[in-house]
C-alpha positions in Angstrom: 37.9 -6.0 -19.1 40.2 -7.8 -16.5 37.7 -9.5 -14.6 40.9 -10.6 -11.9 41.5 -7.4 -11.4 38.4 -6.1 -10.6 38.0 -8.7 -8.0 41.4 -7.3 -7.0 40.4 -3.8 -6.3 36.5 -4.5 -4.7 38.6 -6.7 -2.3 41.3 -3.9 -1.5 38.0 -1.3 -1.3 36.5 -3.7 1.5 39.6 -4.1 3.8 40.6 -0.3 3.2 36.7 0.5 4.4 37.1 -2.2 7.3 39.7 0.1 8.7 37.8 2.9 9.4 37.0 3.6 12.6 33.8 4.7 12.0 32.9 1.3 10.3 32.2 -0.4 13.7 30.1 1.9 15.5 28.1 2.4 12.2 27.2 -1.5 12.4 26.3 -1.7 15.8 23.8 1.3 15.3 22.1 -0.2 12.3 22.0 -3.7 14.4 20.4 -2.0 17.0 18.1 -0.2 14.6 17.4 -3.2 13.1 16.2 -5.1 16.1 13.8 -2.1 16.9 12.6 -2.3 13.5 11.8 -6.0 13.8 10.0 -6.4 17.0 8.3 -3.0 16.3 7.0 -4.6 13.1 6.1 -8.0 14.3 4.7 -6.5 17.5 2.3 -4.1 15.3 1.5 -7.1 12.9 0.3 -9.2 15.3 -1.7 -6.9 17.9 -3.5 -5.1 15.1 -4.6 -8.9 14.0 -6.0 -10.6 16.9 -7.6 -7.4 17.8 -9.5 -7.2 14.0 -10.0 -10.9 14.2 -11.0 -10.8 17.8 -13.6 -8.0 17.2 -14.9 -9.7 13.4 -15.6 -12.5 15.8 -17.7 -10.4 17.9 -19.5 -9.0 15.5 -20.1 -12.6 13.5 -21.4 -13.8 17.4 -23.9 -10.7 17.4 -24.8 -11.3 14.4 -26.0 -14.1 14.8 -27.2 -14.0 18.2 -30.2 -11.8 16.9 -33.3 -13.0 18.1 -36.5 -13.7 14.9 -36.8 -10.4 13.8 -38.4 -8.7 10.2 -34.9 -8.8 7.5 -35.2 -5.1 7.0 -34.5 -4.5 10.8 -31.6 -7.0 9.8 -30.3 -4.8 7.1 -30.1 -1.7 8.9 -28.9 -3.8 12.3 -25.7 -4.1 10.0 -22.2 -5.6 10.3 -18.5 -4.7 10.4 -15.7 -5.4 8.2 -12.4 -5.2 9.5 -9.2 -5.3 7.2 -6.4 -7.6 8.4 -2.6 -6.7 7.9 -1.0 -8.8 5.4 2.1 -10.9 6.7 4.7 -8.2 4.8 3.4 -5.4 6.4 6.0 -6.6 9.1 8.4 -5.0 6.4 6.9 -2.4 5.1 3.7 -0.2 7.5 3.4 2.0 3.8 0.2 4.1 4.3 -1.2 1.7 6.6 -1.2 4.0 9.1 -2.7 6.8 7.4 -5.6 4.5 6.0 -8.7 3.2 8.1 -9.3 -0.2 9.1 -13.0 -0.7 9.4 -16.3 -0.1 8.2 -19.6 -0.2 9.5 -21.7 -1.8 7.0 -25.9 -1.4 7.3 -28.1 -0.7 4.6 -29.2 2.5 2.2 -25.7 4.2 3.9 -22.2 4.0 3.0 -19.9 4.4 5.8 -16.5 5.3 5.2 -13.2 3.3 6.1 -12.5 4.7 10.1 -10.2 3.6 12.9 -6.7 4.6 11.3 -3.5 4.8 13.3 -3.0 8.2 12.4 -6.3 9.2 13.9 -5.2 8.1 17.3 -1.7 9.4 17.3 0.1 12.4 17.6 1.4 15.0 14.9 5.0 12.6 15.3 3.6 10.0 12.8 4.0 12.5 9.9 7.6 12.0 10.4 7.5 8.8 9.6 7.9 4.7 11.6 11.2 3.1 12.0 10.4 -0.1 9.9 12.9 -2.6 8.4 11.5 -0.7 4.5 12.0 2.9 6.3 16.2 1.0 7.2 16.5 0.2 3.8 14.6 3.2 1.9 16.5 6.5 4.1 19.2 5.1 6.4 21.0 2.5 4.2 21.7 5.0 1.4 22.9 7.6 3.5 25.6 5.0 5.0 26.4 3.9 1.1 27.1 7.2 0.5 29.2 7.7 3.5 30.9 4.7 2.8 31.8 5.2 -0.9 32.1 8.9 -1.6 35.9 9.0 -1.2 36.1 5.4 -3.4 38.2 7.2 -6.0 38.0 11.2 -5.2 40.7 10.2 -2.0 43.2 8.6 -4.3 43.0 11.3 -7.0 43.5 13.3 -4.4 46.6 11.1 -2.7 48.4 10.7 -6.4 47.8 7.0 -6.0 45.0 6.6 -9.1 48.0 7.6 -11.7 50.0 4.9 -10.3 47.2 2.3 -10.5 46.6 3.5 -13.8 50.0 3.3 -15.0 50.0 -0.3 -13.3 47.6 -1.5 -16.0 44.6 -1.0 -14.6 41.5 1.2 -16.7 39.2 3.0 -15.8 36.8 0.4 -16.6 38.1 -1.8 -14.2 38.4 0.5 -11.5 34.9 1.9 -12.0 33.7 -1.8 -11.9 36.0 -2.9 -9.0 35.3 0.5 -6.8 31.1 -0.4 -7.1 31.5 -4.0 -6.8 33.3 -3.6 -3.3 30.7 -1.4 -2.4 27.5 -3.5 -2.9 29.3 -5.6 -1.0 29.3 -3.4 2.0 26.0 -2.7 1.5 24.9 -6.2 1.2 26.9 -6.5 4.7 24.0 -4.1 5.7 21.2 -5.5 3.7 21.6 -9.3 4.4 20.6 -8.9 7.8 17.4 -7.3 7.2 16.1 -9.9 4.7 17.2 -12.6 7.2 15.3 -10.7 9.9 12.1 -10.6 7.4 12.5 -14.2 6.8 12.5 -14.6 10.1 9.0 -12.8 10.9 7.7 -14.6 8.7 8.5 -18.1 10.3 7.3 -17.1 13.3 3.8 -15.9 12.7 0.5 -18.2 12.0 1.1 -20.5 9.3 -1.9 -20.3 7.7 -0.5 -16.4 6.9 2.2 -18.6 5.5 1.2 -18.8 1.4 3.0 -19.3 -1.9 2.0 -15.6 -2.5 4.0 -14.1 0.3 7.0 -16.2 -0.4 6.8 -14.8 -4.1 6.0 -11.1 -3.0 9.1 -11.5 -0.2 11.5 -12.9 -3.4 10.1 -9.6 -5.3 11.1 -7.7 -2.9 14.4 -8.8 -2.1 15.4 -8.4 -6.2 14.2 -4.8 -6.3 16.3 -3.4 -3.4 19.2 -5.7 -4.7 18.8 -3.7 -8.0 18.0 -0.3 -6.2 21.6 -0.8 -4.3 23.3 -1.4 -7.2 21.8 1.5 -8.4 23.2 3.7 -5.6 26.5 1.6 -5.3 27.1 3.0 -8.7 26.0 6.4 -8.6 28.3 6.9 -5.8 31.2 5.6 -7.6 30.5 7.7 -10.4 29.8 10.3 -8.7 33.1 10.0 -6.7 35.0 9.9 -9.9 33.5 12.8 -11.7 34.7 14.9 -8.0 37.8 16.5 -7.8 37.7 16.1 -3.6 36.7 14.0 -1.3 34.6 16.8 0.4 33.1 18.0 -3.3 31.9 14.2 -4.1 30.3 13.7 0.1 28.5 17.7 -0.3 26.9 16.0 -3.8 25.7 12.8 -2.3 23.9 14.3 0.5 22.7 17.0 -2.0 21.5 14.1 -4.1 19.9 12.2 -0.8 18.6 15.3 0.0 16.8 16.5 -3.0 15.8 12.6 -4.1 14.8 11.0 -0.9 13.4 13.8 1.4 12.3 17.2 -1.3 11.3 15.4 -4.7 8.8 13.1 -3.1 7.0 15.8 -1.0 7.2 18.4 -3.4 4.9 16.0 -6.5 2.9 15.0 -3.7 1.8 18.6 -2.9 1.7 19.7 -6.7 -0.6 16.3 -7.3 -2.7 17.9 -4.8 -2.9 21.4 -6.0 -3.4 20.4 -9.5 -6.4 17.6 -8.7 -7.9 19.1 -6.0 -10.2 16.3 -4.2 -13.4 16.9 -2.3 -13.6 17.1 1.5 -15.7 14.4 3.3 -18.1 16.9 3.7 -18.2 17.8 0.4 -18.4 14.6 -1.4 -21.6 13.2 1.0 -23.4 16.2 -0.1 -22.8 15.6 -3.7 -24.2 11.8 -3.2 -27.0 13.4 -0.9 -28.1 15.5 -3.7 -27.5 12.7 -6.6 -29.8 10.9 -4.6 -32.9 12.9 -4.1 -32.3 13.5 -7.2 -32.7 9.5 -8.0 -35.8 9.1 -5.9 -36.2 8.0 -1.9 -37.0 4.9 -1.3 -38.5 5.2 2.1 -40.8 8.1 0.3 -44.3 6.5 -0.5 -44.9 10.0 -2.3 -42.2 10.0 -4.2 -42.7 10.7 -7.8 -39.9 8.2 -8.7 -41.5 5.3 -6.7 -44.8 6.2 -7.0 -44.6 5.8 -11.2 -42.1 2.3 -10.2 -46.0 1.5 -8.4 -48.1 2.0 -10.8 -46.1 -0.2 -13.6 -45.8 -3.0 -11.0 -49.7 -3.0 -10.6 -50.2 -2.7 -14.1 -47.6 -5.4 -14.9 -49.1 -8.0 -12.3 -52.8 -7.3 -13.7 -53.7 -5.8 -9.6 -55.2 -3.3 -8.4 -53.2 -3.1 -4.5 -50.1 -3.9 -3.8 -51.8 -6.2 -1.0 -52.7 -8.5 -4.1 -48.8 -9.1 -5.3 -47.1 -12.8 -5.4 -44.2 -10.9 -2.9 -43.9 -8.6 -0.3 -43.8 -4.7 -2.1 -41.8 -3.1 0.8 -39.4 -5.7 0.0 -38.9 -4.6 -3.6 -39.0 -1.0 -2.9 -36.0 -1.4 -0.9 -34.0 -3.9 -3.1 -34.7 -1.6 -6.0 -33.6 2.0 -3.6 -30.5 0.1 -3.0 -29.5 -0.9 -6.3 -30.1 2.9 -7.0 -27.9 4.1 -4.1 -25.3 1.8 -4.4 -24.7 2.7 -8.1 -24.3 6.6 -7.6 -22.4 6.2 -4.7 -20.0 3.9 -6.8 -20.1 5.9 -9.6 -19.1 9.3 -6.9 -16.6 6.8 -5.4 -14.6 5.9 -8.6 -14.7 9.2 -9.7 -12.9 10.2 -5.6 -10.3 7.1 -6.4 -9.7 8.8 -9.9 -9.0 11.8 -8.8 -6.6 10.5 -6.0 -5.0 8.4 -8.7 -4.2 11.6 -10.9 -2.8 13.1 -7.4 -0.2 9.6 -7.4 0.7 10.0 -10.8 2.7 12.6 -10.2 4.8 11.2 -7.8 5.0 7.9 -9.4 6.3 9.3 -13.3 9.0 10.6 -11.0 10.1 7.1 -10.8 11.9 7.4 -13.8 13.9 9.8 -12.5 14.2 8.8 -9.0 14.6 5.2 -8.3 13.7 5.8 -4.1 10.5 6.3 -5.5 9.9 3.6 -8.0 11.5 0.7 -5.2 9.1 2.5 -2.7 6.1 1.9 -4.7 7.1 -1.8 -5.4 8.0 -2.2 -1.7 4.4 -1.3 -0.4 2.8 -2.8 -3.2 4.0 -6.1 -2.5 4.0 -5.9 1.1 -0.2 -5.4 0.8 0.2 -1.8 2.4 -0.2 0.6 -0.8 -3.4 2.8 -2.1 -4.2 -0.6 -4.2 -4.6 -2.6 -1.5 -6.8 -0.2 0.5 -9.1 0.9 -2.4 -9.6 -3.0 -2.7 -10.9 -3.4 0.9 -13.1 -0.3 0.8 -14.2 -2.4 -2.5 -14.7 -5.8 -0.8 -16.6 -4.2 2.0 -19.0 -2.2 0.0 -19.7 -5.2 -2.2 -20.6 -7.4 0.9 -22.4 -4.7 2.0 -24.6 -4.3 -0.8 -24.8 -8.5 -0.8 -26.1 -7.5 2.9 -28.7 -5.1 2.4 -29.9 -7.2 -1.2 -30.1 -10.7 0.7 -32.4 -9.2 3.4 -34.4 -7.6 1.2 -34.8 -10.6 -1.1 -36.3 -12.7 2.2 -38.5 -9.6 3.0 -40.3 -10.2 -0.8 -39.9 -14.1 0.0 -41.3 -14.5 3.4 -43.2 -11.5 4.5 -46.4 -10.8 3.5 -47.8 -7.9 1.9 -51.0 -7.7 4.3 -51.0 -4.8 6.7 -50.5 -5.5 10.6 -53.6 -4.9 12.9 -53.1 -3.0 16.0 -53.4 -6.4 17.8 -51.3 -8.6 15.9 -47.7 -9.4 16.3 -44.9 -8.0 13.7 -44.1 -9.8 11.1 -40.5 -12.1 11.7 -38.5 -14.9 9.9 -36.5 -17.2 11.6 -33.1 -16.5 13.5 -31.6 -19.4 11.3 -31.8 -17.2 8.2 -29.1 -14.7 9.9 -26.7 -17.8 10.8 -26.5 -18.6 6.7 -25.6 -15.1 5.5 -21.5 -15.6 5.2 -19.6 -13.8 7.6 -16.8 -11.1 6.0 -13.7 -12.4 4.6 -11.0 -9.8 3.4 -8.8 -11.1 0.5 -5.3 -9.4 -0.5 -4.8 -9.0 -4.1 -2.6 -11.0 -5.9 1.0 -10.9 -6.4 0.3 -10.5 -9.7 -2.0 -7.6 -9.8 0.2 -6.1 -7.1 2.9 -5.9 -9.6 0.4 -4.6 -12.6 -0.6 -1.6 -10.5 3.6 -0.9 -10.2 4.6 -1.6 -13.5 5.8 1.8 -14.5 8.1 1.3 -10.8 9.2 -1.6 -12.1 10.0 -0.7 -15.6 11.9 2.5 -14.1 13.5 0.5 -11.8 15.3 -1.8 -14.4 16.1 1.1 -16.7 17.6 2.8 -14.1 20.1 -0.7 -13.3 20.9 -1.0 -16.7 21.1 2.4 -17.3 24.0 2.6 -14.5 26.0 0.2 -16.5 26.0 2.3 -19.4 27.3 5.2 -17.6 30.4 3.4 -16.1 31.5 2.7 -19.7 30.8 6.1 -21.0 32.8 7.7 -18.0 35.4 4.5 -18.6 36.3 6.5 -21.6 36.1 10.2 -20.3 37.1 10.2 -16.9 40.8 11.8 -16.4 43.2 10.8 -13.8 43.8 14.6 -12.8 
């Protein structure tokens, strides 16, 4: 292959697409889209975060404000936990409006994730948020394909392929040269936007500012690279493969629409309809059942309980429960919430199962669809995918359960077992005991357990840039002049 020559043609591809007049106007629109985009994200970013660090604040302060009080009142007093953006959700909102944001935590009860932008917002949001992913995912595509369906239909058309052919060029060269002057256009287009995320990032807290991010922002950058050159070469090919202009453009936007707007939805619904999931309604009742079932800890009749009773008499050698070395009611509750906590994990992994199985089928399609497999790795990396929720709702529940566990443990410690008189005062611990208890601290995963839950995107992703090659040198030696 004359690598001279295929320099030669990308550069005659760019100035012959510069002199378009529809090239201008098409750049100003994305600029202006592009600066909507930005602020829009960085504006979203940052309210969202002061107001859930502004609000965990106030909760930590009322916390702790609590005057001496028994732990058990403590427990059921409860806390919030609020999930901050992560810094590349500037880039990318993913589900992040669709998902909640905060959770009331108190003991024996577990409160589902509430407060999501979707809840607040009209039927609009379905359609989707201009973000700088939503520029890159939908719009950019559509302008590559505008851009590059005529790359070689036009000049079979015109008679001048034969002559470049006869000139000494091959198909090889032109196929190469024809997709290599188009990424460049789309790079004209894409550039910007990584500059612009870049950007965001500068400008917001430093401290949001880690070695992860940089490496998640890199990630990113290298899968949309690929995915371009993936639709750089597709519309190339498909160009060539057309006998007109108009025949390749009605394919492109046949394979935008079917690939970016139909395929998507359609495994969405049929992951639905095949793994039906339960309604909130339906899956509290399952746990409220489970757990009579299981025993009630607040109960003192309960059969469940009442044998737990009689062992931890018989263990301790007493005959009242006034008699133990730590506070009974204390125990009953540590040991009602170990029980609750485990059937409403095990109901909740079974939920997040099913909801996997409904992903699933949307994300196999990757293999077949790269919009989907470099829009998985885009929210997965910019914290804003089902991963990254499921892993607050896990955080949150564990510090719930460390809650609820931590007051019962200084109930058994530092209340005693006597009863109360109708005279005497209620039994308290100190105020100082509420100030030690940690105050809730959501982590993001890792870049690298970000990229384990997309590794079937990713692995789709590079097949399909590879693959793209390939079919330029199998059409290299088919493809006909006429």
């Amino acid at each position: 292959m004359q690598k001279d020559l295929v320099l030669l043609i990308a550069k005659q591809f760019w100035s012959s697409t510069f002199k378009l007049k529809a090239m201008y106007p098409i750049l100003c629109i994305v600029v202006l889209i592009l600066a909507y985009a930005a602020y829009s994200g960085w504006k979203n970013y940052t309210t969202h975060n002061h107001i859930r660090n502004h609000y965990q604040q106030v909760v930590r302060q009322s916390w702790e404000s609590n005057p001496d009080k028994h732990p058990h009142r403590m427990a059921h007093y409860g806390s919030f936990a609020f999930r901050l953006k992560h810094a590349l959700s500037m880039f990318d909102f993913g589900l992040e409006s669709f998902t909640g944001n905060a959770a009331f935590l108190e003991a024996h009860k577990q409160n589902t994730v509430n407060f999501s932008e979707a809840s607040f917002s009209t039927g609009l949001l379905r359609f989707g948020e201009i973000s700088l992913a939503m520029l890159l995912q939908i719009i950019l595509p559509l302008i590559i394909f505008f851009l590059g369906f005529a790359s070689v239909a036009t000049e079979r058309e015109n008679g001048t392929l034969k002559i470049v052919l006869i000139q000494g060029a091959g198909w090889k060269e032109i196929l190469f040269g024809k997709s290599l002057g188009l990424m460049g256009l789309a790079l004209l287009f894409f550039i910007p936007v990584a500059l612009a995320t870049m950007l965001l990032l500068f400008i917001i807290e430093d401290k949001a500012l880690t070695m992860d991010v940089w490496l998640r922002y890199a990630a990113i950058v290298i899968s949309y690279l690929l995915f371009f050159q993936i639709l750089c070469i597709v519309t190339v090919l498909v160009s060539a493969i057309s006998q007109s202009a108009k025949d390749a453009l009605i394919k492109l936007l046949g394979v935008w629409l079917f690939f970016i707007v139909l395929l998507p939805r359609t495994t969405q619904a049929l992951g639905s309809y095949c793994y039906a999931s339960p309604s909130k309604i339906e899956f509290e009742s399952l746990i409220e059942e489970a757990l009579i079932k299981a025993g009630d800890s607040h109960n003192p009749d309960d059969p469940h309980f009442s044998a737990l009773k009689d062992s931890l008499l018989l263990a301790h050698q007493v005959s009242s429960v006034e008699q133990l070395p730590f506070n009974y009611s204390g125990f009953v509750m540590r040991e009602g919430e170990r029980i609750s906590t485990h059937i409403y994990n095990d109901h909740l992994h079974a939920l997040l199962q099913t909801y996997e199985k409904q992903n699933s089928f949307t994300r196999l399609t990757a293999l077949i669809n790269p919009y989907v497999a470099v829009k998985n790795i885009s929210m997965a990396l910019s914290g804003t995918d089902f991963e990254s929720y499921t892993a607050f709702q896990k955080q949150a529940e564990a510090y719930r359960y460390q809650l609820a566990q931590e007051m019962n443990e200084l109930q058994m410690e530092l209340i005693s077992n006597k009863k109360l008189g109708p005279d005497d005062e209620p039994y308290t611990i100190s105020r100082e005991y509420w100030k030690k208890f940690p105050d809730f601290k959501y982590q993001f995963i890792s870049i690298s357990a970000a990229l384990r839950s997309e590794l079937w995107s990713i692995i789709a992703l590079v097949v399909w840039s590879i693959a793209s090659f390939g079919f330029i040198l199998y059409l290299s030696k088919k493809a006909k002049a006429i």
